[in-house]
C-alpha positions as CSV (number, residue, x, y, z in Angstrom):
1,X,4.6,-58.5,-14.3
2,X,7.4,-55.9,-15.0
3,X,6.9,-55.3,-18.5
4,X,2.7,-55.3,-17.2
5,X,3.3,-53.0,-14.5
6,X,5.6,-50.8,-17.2
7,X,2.7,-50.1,-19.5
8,X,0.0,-49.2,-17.0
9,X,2.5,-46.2,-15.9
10,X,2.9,-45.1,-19.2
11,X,-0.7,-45.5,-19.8
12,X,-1.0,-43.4,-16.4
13,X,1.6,-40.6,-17.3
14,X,-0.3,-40.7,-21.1
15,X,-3.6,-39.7,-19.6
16,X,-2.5,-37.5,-17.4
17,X,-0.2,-35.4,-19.9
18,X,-3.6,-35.5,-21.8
19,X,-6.1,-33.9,-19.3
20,X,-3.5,-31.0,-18.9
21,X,-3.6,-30.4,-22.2
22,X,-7.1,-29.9,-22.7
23,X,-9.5,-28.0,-21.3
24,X,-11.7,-29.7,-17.9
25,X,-14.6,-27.8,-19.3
26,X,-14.9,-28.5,-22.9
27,X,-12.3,-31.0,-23.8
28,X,-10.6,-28.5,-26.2
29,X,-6.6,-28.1,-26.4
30,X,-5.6,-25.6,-24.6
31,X,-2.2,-23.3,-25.6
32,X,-2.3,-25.3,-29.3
33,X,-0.6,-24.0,-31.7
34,X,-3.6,-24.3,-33.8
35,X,-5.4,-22.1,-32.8
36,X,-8.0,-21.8,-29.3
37,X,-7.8,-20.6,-25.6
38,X,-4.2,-19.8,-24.5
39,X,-4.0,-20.4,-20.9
40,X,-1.6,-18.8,-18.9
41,X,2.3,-19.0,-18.4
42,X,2.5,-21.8,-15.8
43,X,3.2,-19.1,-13.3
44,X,1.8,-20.5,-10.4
45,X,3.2,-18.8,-7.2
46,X,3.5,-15.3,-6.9
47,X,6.9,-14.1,-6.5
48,X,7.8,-11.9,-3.5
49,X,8.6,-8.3,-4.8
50,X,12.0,-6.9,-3.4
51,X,11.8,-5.9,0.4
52,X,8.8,-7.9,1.2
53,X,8.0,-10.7,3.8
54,X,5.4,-13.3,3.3
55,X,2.9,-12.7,6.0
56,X,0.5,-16.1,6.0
57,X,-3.5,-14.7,7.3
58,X,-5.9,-16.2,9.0
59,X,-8.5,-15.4,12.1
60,X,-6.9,-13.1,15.0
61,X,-8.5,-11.1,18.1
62,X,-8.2,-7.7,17.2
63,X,-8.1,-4.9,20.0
64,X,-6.8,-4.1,23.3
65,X,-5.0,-6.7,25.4
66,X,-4.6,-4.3,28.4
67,X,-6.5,-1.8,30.3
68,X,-7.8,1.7,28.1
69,X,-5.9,4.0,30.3
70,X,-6.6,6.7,27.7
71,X,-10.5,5.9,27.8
72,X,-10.6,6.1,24.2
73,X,-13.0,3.0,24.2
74,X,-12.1,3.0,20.1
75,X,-10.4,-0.7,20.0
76,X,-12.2,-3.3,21.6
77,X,-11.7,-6.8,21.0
78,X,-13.2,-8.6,18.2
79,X,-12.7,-11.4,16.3
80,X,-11.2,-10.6,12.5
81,X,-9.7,-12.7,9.8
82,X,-7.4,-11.4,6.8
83,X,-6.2,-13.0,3.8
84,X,-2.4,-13.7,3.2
85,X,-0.1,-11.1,2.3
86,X,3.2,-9.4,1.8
87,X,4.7,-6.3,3.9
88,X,8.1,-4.4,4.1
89,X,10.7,-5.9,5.9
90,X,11.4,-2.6,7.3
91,X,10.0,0.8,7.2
92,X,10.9,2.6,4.2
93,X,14.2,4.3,4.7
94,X,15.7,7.6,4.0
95,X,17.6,5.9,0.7
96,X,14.6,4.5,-0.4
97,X,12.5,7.7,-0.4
98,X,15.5,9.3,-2.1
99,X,15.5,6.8,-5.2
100,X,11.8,8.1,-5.8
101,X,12.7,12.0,-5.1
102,X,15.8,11.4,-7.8
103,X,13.3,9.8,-10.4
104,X,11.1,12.8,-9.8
105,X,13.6,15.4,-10.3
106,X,15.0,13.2,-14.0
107,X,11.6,12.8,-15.1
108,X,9.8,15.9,-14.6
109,X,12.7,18.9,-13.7
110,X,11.5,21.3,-11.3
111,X,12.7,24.1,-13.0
112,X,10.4,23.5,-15.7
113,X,7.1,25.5,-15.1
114,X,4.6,22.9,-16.1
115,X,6.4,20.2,-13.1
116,X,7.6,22.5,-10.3
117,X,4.9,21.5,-8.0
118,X,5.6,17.6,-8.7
119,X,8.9,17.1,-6.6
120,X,7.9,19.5,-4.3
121,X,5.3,17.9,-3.9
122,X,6.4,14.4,-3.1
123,X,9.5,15.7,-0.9
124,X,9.0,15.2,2.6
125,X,8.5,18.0,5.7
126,X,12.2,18.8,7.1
127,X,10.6,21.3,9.4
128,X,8.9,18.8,11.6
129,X,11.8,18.4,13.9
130,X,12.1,22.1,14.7
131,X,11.0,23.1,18.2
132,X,9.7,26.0,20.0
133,X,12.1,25.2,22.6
134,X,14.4,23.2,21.1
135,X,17.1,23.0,19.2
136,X,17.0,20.3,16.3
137,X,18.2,22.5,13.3
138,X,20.8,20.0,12.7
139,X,17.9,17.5,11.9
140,X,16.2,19.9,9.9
141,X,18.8,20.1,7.6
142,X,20.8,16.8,7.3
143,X,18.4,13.8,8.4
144,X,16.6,13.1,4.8
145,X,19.9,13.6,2.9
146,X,23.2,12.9,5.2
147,X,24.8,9.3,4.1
148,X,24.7,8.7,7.7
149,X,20.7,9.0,8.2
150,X,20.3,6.8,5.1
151,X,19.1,3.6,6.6
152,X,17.1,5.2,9.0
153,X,13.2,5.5,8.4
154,X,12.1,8.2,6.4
155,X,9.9,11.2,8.8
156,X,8.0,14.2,7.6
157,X,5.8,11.9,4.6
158,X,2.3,12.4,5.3
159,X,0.0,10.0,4.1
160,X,-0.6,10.9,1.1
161,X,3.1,11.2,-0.2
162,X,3.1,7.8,1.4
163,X,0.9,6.5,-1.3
164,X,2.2,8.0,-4.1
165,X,5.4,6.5,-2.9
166,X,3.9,3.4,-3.3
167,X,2.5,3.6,-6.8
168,X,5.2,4.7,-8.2
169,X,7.4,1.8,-6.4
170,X,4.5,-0.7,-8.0
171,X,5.4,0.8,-11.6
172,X,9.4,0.5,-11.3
173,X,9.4,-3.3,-10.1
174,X,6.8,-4.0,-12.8
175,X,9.2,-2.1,-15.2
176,X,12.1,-4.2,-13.9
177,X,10.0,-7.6,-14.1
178,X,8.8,-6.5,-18.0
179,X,12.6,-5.9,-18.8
180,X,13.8,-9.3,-17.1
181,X,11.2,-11.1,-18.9
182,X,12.0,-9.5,-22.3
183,X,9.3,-7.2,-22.7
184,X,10.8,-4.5,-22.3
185,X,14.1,-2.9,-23.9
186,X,17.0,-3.3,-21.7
187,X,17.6,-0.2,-19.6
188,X,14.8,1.6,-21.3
189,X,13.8,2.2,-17.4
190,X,16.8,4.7,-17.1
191,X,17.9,5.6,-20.6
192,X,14.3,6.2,-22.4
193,X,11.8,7.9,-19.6
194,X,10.8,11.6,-19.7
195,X,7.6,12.7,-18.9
196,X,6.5,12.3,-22.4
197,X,7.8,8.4,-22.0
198,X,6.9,6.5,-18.9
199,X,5.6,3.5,-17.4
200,X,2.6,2.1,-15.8
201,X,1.2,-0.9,-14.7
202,X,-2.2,-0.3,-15.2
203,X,-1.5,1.7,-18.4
204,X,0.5,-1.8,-19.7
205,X,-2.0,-3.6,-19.2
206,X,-4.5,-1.9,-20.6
207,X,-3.1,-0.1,-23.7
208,X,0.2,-1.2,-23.6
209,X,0.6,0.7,-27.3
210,X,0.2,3.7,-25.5
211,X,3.1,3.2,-22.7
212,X,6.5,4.9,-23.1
213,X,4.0,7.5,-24.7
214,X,3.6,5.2,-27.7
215,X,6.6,4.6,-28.0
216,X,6.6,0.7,-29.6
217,X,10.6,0.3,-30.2
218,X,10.9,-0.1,-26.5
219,X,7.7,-2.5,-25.9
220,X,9.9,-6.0,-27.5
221,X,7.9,-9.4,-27.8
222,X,8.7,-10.9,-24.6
223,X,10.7,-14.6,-23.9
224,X,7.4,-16.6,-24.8
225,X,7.4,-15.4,-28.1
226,X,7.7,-17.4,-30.7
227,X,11.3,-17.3,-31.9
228,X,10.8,-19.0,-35.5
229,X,11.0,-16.9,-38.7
230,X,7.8,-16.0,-39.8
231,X,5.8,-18.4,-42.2
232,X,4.2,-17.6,-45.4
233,X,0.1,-17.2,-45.5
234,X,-2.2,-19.3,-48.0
235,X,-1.2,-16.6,-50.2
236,X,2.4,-16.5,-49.8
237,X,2.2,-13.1,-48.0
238,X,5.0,-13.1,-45.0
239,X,3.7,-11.4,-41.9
240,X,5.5,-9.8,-39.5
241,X,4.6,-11.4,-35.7
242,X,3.5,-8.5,-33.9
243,X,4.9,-7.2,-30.2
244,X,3.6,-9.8,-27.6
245,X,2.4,-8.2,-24.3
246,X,2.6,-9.3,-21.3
247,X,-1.1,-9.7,-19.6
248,X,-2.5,-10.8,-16.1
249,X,-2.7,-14.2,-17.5
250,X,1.3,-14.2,-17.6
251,X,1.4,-14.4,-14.0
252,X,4.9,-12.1,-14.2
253,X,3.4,-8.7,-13.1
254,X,3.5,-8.3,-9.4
255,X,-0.2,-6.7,-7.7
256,X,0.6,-3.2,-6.8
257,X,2.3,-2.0,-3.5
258,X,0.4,-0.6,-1.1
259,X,-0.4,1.3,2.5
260,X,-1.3,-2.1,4.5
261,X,-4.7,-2.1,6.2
262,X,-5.0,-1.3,10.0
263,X,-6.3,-4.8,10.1
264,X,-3.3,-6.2,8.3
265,X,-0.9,-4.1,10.2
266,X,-2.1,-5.0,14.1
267,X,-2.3,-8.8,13.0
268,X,1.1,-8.6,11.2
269,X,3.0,-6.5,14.3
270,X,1.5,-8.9,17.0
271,X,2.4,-12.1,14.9
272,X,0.9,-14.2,17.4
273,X,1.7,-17.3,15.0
274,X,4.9,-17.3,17.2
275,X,2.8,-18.7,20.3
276,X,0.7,-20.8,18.3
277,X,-0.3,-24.8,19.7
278,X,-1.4,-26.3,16.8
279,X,-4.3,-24.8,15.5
280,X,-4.6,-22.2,19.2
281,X,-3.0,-19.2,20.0
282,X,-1.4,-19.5,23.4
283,X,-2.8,-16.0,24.4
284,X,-2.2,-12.7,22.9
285,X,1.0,-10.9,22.9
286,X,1.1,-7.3,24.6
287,X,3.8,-6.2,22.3
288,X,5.0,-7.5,19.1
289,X,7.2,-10.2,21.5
290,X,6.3,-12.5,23.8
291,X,6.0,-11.9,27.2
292,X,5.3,-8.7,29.4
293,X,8.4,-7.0,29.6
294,X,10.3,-4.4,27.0
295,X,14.0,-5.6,28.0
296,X,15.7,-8.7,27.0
297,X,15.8,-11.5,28.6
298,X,18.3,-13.5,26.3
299,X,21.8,-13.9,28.2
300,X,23.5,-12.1,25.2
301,X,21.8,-8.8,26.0
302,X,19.7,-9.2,29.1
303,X,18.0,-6.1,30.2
304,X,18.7,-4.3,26.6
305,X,15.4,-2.7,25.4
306,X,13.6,-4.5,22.3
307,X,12.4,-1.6,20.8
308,X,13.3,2.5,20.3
309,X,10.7,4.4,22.2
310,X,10.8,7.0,25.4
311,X,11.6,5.6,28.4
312,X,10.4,8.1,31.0
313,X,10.3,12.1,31.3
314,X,13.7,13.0,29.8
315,X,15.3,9.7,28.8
316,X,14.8,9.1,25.1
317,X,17.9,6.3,25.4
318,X,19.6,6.0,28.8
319,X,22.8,7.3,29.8
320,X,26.3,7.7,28.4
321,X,28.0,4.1,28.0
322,X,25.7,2.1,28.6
323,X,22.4,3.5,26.1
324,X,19.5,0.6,27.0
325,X,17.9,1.5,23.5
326,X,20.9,2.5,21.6
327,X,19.5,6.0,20.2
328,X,18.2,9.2,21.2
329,X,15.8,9.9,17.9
330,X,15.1,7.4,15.8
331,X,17.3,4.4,14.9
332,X,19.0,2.6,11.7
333,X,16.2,-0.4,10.4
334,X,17.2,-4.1,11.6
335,X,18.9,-2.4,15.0
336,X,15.8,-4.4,16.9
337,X,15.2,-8.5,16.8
338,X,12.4,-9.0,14.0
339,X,8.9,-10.3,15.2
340,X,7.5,-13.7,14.4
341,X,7.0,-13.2,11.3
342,X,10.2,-11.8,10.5
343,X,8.9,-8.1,10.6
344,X,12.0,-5.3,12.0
345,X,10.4,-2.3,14.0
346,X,7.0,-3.3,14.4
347,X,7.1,-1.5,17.3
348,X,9.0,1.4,18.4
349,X,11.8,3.5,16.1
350,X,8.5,5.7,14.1
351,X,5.1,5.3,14.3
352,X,3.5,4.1,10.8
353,X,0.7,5.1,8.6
354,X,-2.1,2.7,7.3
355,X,-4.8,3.1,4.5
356,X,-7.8,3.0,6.7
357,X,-10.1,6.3,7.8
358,X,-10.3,6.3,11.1
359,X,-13.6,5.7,13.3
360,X,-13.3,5.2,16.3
361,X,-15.8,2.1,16.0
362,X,-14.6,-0.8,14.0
363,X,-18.1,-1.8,12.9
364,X,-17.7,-6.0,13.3
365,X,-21.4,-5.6,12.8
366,X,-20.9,-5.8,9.2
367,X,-17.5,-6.8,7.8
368,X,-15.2,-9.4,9.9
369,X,-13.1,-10.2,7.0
370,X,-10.0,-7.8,5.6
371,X,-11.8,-5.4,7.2
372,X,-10.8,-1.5,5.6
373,X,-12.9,1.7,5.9
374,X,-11.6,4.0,3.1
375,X,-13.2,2.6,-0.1
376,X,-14.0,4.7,-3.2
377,X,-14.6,3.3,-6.2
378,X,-13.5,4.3,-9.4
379,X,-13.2,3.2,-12.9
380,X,-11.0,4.2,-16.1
381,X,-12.0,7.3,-17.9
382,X,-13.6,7.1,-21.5
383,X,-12.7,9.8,-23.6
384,X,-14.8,11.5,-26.5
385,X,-13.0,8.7,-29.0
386,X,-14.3,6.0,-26.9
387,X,-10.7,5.0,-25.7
388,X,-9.1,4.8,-22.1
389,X,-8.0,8.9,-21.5
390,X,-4.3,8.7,-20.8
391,X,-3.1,11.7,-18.3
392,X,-0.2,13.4,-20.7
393,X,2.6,15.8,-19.4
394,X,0.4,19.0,-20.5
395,X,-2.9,17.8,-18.7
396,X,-1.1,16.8,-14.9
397,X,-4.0,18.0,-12.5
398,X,-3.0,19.2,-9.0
399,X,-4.9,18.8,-5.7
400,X,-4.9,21.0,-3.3
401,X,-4.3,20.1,0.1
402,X,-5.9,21.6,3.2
403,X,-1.9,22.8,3.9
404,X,-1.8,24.6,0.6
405,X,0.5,21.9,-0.4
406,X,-0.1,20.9,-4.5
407,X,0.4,17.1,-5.5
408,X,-0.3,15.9,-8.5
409,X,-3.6,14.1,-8.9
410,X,-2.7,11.8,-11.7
411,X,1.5,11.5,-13.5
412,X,1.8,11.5,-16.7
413,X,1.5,8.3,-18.4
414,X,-1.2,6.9,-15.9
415,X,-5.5,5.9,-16.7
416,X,-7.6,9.1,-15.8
417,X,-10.4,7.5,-13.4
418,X,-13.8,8.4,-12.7
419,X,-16.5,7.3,-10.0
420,X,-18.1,4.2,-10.5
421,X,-22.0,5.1,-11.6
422,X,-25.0,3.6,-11.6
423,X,-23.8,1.2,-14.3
424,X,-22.1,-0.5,-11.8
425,X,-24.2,-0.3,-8.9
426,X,-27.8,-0.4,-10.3
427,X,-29.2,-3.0,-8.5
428,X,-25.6,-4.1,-6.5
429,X,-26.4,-5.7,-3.1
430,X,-22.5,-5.1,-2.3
431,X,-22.3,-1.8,-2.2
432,X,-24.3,1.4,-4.0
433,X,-22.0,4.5,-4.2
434,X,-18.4,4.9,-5.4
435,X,-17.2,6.9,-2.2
436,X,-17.8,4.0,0.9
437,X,-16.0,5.6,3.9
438,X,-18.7,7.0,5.5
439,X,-20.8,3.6,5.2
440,X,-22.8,3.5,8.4
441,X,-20.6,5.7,10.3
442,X,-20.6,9.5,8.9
443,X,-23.3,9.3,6.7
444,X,-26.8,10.7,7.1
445,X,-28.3,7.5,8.0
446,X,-26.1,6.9,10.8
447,X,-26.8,10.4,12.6
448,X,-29.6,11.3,15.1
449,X,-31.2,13.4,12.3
450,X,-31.9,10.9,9.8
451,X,-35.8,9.6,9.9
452,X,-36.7,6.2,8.7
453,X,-38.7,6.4,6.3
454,X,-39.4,9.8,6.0
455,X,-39.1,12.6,3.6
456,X,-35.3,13.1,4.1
457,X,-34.6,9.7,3.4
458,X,-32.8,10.0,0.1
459,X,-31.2,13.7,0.6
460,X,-28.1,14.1,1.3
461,X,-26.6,16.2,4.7
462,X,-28.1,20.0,4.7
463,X,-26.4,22.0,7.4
464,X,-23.0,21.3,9.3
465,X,-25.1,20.4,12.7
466,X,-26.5,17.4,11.0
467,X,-23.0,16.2,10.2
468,X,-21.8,13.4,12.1
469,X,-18.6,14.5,12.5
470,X,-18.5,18.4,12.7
471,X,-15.0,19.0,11.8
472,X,-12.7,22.0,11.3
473,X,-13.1,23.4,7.2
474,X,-9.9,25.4,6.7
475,X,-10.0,26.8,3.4
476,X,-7.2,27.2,0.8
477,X,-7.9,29.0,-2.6
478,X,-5.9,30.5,-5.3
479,X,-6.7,34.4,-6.4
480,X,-6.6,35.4,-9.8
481,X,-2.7,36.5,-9.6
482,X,-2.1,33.0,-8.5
483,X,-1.4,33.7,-4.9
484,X,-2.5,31.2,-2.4
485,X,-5.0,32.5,0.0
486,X,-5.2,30.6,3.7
487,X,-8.3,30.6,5.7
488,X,-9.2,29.1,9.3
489,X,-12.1,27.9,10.3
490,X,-12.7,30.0,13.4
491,X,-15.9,28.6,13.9
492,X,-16.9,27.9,17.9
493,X,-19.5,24.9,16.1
494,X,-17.2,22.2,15.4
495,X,-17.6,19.0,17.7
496,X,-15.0,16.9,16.7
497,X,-10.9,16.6,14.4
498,X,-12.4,13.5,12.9
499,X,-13.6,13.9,9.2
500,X,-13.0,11.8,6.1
501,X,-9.5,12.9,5.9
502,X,-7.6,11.6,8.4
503,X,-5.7,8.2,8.9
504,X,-5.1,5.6,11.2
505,X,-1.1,5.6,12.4
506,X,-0.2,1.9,14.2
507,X,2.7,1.7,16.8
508,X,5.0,3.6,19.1
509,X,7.9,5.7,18.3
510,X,11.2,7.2,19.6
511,X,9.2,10.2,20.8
512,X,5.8,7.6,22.6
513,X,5.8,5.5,25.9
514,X,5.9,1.9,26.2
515,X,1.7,1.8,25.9
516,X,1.7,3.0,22.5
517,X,3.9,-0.3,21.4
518,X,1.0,-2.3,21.7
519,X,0.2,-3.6,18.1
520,X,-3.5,-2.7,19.2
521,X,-3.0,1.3,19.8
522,X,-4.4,3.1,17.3
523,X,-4.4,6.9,16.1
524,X,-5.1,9.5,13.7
525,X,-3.2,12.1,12.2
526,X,-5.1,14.7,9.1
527,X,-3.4,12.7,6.4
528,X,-1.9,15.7,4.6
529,X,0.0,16.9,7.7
530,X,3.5,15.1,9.0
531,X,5.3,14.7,12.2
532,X,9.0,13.4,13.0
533,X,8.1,10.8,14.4
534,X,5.1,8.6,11.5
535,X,7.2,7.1,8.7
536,X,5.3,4.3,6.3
537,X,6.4,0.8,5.2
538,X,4.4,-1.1,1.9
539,X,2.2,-4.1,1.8
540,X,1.0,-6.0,-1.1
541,X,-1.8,-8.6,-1.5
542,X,-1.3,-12.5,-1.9
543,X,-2.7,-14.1,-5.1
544,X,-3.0,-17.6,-5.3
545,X,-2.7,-19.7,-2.1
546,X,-3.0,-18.7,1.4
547,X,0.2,-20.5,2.0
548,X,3.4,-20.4,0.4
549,X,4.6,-23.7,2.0
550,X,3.0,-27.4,0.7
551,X,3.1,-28.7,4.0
552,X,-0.3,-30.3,5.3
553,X,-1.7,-28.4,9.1
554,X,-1.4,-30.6,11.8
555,X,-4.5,-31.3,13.4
């Protein structure tokens, strides 16, 4: 019976080393060395990038859990659902921002004419804590820089600094992944990059002989790479094995870092997976802790605050020796308890920006699932020699911002993209256009003017009082001696500050009540203007499975 029971489990194990070695759709082998379909690494779980909780999704209630004091009427309840995902620990700190600002000024010097704007470009507003009546000049010149201000959340980054923050962060962890993994030569990330030679992910993956500026003496074969001396071909020629690239399909390269939604941001601050009854919520949370109350009620600091905001006309942090909030602007990151979810200042300390355009109606009508107004399409730029168009250090464009401020468009090194055409959307039933973010809420067909049917149908808008949203159009242009020429729109016409460039910010801060720490708050902000008191933190998408744990739900 032993010696029975014996061969059956080798028979078993047998079978089963088999099937993984061939393929379940057509029986082929699978990574042989022969020849035929390489399947990936064997990477099968996404490793979290540094700084990053796992956040597991799934269905929450989304909107106000307390009367609309402000009548704003722009958050009610729904129900929402959003996929698993990773998010900063913390905001991202006055250190961090630093790191980026010194890789700017290595890589492309200001005092060189063709880069001035870059670093200038990506270094935050210090003026935002001056006053009219106030005096905060100490702020203005030593809270981004001072050692003693470095963990503390980095102020004056609008939103788009913040996401060029965050592609640039995607680009040095991949570069730091590529050299762990052997793909990379070792310090190449500090000894070999100029503006000429730099990484990207999306560059790597694409053309990965034109990354480092083509340089290939940095681009090495990788650790899977066959490590035997070449063999001779049928005609005794020896041939050299080529570099081996890292791809997708090597599960090493991490998705990039991101803005997280406004979805993903309310769900992830509330974290009501800490009041959770099997498969219920017990409620909803008012603030990113349970229960009612912003003090402690834990015997080891009952009655301290939870959280850095403004207590009441004039108290920003209680009085002299005994400070219920422990700061008077904002605070070091980890001073707070972390949420459910392991989340530090979630609410309170700086307000934070998200990705999405803000409407005030979150339109359930049509999307209930990672729900994100702010889409535009684009696709990688073909040049004349039908290959991907590379952005080089002597073609950087600028963009202008309404401020007058320059920032680069596209770095050196990185894909040149166009807007999806009708080659992607002829016939689509998903969507029909590259830019999305006034779908059924700024667009023609969602005004009063539009006619069903009728001979305006397919036109686009005509005059500003058929805009939806009627906004300001300050106007910033450069003169032919290259002096910057500022405009305001004095116009008594406009109706509204909403328009398609300006960003939902989540959360209270050191300078908001205790209302505005309610994960479901939401305002907007122009998103190329800052404040002292928005900062940012990074999210990144899940790949793979929604959990990250193989235990089995209870039911």
């Amino acid at each position: 019976m032993l010696s029975l029971a014996l061969i059956l489990g080798l028979a078993s194990c047998s079978k089963k080393s088999k099937s993984e070695s061939a393929s379940r759709g057509t029986g082929w082998n699978v990574s042989s060395s022969k020849g035929g379909f390489t399947k990936g690494a064997g990477h099968k779980t996404q490793e979290t990038g540094p700084g990053l909780v796992f956040v597991e999704g799934g269905t929450f209630t989304r909107g106000l859990v307390q009367d609309d004091v402000m009548h704003d009427w722009n958050n009610v309840p729904n129900q929402q659902h959003v996929m698993s995902f990773y998010m900063d620990e913390t905001e991202v700190t006055n250190l961090m921002y630093l790191e980026y600002l010194e890789w700017l000024k290595k890589v492309y010097p200001p005092t060189e004419e063709n880069y001035k704007n870059i670093y200038e470009g990506a270094s935050p507003d210090t003026l935002v804590w001056r006053n009219r009546l106030g005096y905060n000049e100490t702020m203005t010149n030593n809270y981004l820089r001072h050692p003693a201000y470095a963990n503390y959340p980095v102020v004056g980054v609008n939103w788009v600094q913040a996401v060029e923050f965050s592609k640039w962060r995607t680009d040095r962890v991949n570069e730091a992944v590529l050299e762990k993994n052997g793909y990379l030569k070792k310090n190449a990330k500090t000894l070999d990059v100029s503006a000429e030679s730099n990484f990207n992910s999306e560059t790597y993956l694409a053309a990965p002989t034109m990354t480092y500026g083509g340089n290939e003496e940095i681009l090495l074969k990788g650790k899977g790479a066959s490590k035997k001396a070449p063999r001779p071909d049928k005609n005794g020629n020896v041939v050299e094995e080529k570099n081996v690239y890292a791809q997708r399909s090597s599960g090493i390269l991490l998705p990039e870092y991101r803005l997280p939604t406004e979805s993903e941001w309310e769900y992830a601050a509330a974290a009501d997976v800490g009041q959770r009854e099997y498969n219920i919520y017990k409620g909803q949370k008012k603030y990113p802790w349970s229960g009612s109350y912003t003090r402690s009620g834990k015997r080891s600091n009952k009655g301290f605050q939870l959280a850095n905001f403004k207590q009441g006309n004039g108290d920003y942090g209680g009085i002299a020796g005994w400070s219920d909030d422990g700061a008077d602007i904002t605070n070091a990151v980890k001073s707070y308890p972390a949420n459910d979810f392991g989340l530090y200042d979630m609410a309170g300390n700086v307000a934070e920006w998200v990705a999405d355009v803000y409407r005030p109606i979150v339109d359930v009508e049509t999307n209930d699932f990672n729900y994100f107004r702010g889409n535009v399409y684009t696709k990688n730029k073909i040049g004349k020699d039908g290959k991907i168009e590379i952005i080089t250090n002597k073609n950087v464009v600028f963009d202008t911002l309404s401020n007058g401020k320059l920032v680069p468009k596209y770095l050196a090194g990185e894909i040149a993209q166009v807007p999806v055409d009708e080659n992607e959307t002829y016939l689509r039933q998903n969507f029909s256009t590259s830019d999305n973010i006034n779908y059924r809420d700024g667009d023609k067909q969602s005004s009063k003017y539009y006619k069903f049917g009728g001979a305006d149908a397919d036109k686009g808008k005509t005059s500003d009082k058929e805009i939806m949203y009627n906004a300001p159009k300050h106007n910033v242009k450069i003169d032919s001696l290259g002096n910057m020429e500022r405009k305001y729109d004095k116009s008594s016409k406009r109706t509204t500050l909403i328009n398609d460039a300006v960003r939902v910010y989540k959360g209270g801060s050191w300078r908001d009540r205790a209302y505005w720490l309610d994960p479901a708050q939401r305002r907007f902000f122009p998103q190329d203007m800052a404040t002292d008191y928005i900062g940012f933190r990074c999210a990144m998408s899940r790949v793979g499975s929604k959990s990250n744990t193989k235990k089995s739900p209870r039911n």
